[in-house]
C-alpha positions as CSV (number, residue, x, y, z in Angstrom):
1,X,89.5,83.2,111.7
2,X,88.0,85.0,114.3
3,X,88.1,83.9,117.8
4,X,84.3,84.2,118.4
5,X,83.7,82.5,115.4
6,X,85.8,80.0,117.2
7,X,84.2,79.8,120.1
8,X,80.6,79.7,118.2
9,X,81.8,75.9,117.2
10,X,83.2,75.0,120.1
11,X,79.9,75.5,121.4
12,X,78.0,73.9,118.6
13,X,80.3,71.2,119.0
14,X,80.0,70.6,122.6
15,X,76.0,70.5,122.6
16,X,76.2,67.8,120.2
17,X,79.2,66.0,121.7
18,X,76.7,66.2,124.8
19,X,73.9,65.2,123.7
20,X,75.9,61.7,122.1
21,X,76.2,60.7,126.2
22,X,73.4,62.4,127.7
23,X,69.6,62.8,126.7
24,X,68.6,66.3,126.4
25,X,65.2,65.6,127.6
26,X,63.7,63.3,129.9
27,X,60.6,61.3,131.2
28,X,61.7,59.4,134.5
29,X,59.7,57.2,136.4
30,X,58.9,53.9,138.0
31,X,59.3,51.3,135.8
32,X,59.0,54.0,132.7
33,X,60.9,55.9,131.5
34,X,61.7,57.9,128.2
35,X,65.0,60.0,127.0
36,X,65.1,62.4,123.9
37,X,68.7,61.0,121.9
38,X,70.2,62.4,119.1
39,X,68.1,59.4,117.2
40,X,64.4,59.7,118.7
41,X,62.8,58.9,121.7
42,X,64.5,55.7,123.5
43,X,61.0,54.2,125.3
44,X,61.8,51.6,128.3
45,X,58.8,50.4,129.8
46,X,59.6,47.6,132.6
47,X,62.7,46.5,130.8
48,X,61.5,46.9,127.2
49,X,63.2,49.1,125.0
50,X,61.6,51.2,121.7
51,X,63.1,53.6,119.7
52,X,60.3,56.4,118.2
53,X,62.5,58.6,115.5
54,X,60.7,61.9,115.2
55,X,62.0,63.0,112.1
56,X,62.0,66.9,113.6
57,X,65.3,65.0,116.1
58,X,67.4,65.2,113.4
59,X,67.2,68.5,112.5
60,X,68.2,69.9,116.4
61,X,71.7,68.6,115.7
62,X,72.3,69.5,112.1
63,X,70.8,72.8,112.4
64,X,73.1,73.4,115.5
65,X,76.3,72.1,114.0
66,X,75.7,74.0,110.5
67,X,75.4,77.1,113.1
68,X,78.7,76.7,114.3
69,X,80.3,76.0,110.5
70,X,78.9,78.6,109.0
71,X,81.1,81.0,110.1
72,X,83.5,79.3,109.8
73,X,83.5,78.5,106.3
74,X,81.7,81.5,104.9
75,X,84.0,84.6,106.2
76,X,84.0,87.6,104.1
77,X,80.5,89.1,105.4
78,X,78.5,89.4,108.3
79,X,75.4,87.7,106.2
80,X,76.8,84.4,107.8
81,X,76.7,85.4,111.1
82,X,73.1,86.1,110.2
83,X,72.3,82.5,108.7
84,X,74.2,81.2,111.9
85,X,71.7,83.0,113.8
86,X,68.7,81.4,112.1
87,X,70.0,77.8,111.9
88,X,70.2,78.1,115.8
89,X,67.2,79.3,116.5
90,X,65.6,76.8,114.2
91,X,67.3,74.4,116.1
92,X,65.9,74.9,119.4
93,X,62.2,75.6,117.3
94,X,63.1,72.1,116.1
95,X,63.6,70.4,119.7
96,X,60.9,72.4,121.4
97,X,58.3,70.4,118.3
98,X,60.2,67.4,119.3
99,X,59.2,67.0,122.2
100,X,55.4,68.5,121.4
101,X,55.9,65.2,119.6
102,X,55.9,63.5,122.7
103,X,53.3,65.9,124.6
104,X,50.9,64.7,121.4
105,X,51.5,61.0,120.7
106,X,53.4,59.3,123.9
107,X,51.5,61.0,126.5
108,X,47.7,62.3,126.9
109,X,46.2,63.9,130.2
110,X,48.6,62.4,132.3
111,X,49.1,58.9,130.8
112,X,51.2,57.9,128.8
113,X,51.6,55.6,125.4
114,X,54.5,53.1,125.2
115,X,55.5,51.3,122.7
116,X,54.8,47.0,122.9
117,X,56.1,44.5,120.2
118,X,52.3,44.1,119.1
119,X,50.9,47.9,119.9
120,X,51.0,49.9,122.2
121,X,49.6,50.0,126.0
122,X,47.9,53.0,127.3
123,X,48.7,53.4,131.5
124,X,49.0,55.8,134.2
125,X,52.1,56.0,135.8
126,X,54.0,58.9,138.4
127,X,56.5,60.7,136.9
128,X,58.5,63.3,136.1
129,X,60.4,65.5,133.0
130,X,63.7,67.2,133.0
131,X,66.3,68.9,130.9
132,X,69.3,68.0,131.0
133,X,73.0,69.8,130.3
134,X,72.9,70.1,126.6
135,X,69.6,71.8,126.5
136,X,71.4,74.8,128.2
137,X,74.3,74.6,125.9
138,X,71.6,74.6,123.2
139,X,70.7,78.1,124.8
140,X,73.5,79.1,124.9
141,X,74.7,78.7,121.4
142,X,71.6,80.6,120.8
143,X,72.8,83.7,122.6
144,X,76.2,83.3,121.4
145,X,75.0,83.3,117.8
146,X,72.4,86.6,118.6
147,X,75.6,87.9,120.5
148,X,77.7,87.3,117.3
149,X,75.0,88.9,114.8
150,X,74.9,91.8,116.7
151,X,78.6,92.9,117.5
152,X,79.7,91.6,114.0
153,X,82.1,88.8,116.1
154,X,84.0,91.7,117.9
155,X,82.6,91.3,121.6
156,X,85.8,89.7,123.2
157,X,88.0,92.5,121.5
158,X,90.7,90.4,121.2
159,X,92.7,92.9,118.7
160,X,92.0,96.2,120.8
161,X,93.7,93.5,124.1
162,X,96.2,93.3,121.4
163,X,97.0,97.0,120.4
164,X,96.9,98.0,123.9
165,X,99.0,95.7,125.1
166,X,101.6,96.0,122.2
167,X,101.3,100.0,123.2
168,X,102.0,99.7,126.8
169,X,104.6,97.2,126.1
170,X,103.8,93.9,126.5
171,X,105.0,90.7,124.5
172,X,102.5,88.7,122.6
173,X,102.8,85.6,125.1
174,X,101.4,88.1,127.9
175,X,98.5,88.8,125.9
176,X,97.7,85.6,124.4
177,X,98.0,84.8,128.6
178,X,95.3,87.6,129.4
179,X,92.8,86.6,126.9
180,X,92.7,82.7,127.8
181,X,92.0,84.1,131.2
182,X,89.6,86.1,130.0
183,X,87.4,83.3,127.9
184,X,88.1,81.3,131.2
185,X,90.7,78.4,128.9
186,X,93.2,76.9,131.3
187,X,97.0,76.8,130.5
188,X,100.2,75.5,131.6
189,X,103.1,77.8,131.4
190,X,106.3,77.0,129.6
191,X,109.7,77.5,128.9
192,X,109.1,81.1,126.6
193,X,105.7,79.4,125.6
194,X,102.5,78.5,126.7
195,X,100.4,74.7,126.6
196,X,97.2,73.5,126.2
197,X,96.4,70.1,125.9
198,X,98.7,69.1,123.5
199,X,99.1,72.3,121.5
200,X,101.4,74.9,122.4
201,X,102.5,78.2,121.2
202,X,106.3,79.3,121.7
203,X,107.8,83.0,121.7
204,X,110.7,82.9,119.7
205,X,112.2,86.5,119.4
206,X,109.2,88.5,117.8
207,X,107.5,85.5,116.1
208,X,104.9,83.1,117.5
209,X,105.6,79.5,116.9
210,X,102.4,77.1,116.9
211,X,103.8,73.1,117.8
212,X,100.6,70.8,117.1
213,X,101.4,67.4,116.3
214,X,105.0,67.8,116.2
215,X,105.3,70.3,113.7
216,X,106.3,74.2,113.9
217,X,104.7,77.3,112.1
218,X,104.7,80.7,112.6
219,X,101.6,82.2,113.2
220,X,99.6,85.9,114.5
221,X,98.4,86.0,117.7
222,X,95.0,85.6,116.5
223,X,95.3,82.3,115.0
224,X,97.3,81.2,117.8
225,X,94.5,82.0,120.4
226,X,92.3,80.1,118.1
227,X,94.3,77.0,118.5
228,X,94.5,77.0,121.9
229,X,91.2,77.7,122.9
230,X,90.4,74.6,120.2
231,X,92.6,72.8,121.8
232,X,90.8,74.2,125.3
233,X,87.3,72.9,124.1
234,X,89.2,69.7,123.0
235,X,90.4,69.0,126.7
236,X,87.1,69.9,127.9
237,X,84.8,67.3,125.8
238,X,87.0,64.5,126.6
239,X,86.8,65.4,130.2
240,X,83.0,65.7,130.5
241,X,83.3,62.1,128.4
242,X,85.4,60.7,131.4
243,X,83.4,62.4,134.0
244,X,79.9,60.5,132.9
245,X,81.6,56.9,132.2
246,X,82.4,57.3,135.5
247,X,79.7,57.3,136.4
């Protein structure tokens, strides 16, 4: 498994895990108000709530998570890294006809259409629209996946790190150590190991050992990198999670 296959899902992972706590789009104002959720358009006009399912909404967040998979689970070839491509693309094309949705049925030369348990009222009111955080992680999955197609997964050249390192001398716990700096995953130095989160990856003689979940396997470097920049993403989602409850 490649490590910027890994990364790909993270990514993928992360606009969806985003979007399950913040809208991706937004209407905001006075007494109005309308966010784009991974289930439609939740309306609130003064207190009164609708939901408006586009059936386009759906596809943004299975077309971006089948982006990240892909990969994943289809290896041999670069014709995934391709498809990977596509689905992500289609994904955005998917959210930018979501919300023509909206431009076309919720909101007409400045006013705009809300819902009402026996219609629909038709009113004029200030306000404003905004993206929000996992639109830009939707980009960015996009240029990760065009990045991807094009190098054939190779940009972070994790195994030339590797060979040089292994030629100049250094262990494998240095250079697993250089590339999390390099893909920006913070760690906590051990006892002949390193830790993220709770997984953790041990130097024992020439072998790498991988503890996750109490148990111990021996693994490349490449697989443990993958681990613990999973683990990395892992620490990450649950901390943006904290960070808007908090709120």
């Amino acid at each position: 498994m490649r490590l910027e296959a890994v990364i790909q899902l993270i990514i993928a992972a992360l606009f969806v895990a985003s979007w399950l706590v913040t809208p991706i789009w937004a209407i905001k104002g006075i007494n109005y108000s309308i966010y784009l959720t991974p289930l439609g358009y939740v309306v609130i006009f003064f207190g009164n709530k609708a939901l408006v399912p586009p059936p386009t909404v759906f596809a943004v967040w299975l077309f971006a998570l089948d982006a990240g998979l892909v990969p994943i689970i289809w290896r041999k070839t670069r014709y995934p890294l391709y498809l990977s491509m596509i689905l992500a693309v289609l994904s955005l094309t998917m959210l930018v006809d979501t919300v023509l949705f909206q431009q076309r049925y919720l909101q007409v030369r400045g006013y705009v259409t809300s819902p009402t348990p026996n219609g629909y009222i038709y009113v004029q009111l200030p306000h404003v629209s905004v993206f929000e955080v996992p639109f830009y992680i939707l980009l960015a999955l996009v240029v990760i996946t065009v990045v991807n197609s094009v190098t054939g997964a190779k940009w972070t050249n994790v195994q030339v790190i590797i060979r040089r390192r292994k030629i100049t001398g250094g262990n494998q716990l240095d250079i697993i150590k250089g590339v999390l700096d390099r893909v920006g995953v913070k760690y906590e130095d051990v006892d002949n190991g390193v830790r993220v989160g709770g997984t953790m990856v041990l130097l024992k003689g020439n072998s790498l050992i991988l503890v996750k979940d109490s148990i111990e396997t021996e693994v490349s470097p490449d697989v443990a990198l993958a681990e613990l920049v999973k683990a990395g993403a892992d620490q990450l989602i649950r901390t943006a999670g904290d960070d808007y409850e908090g709120e």
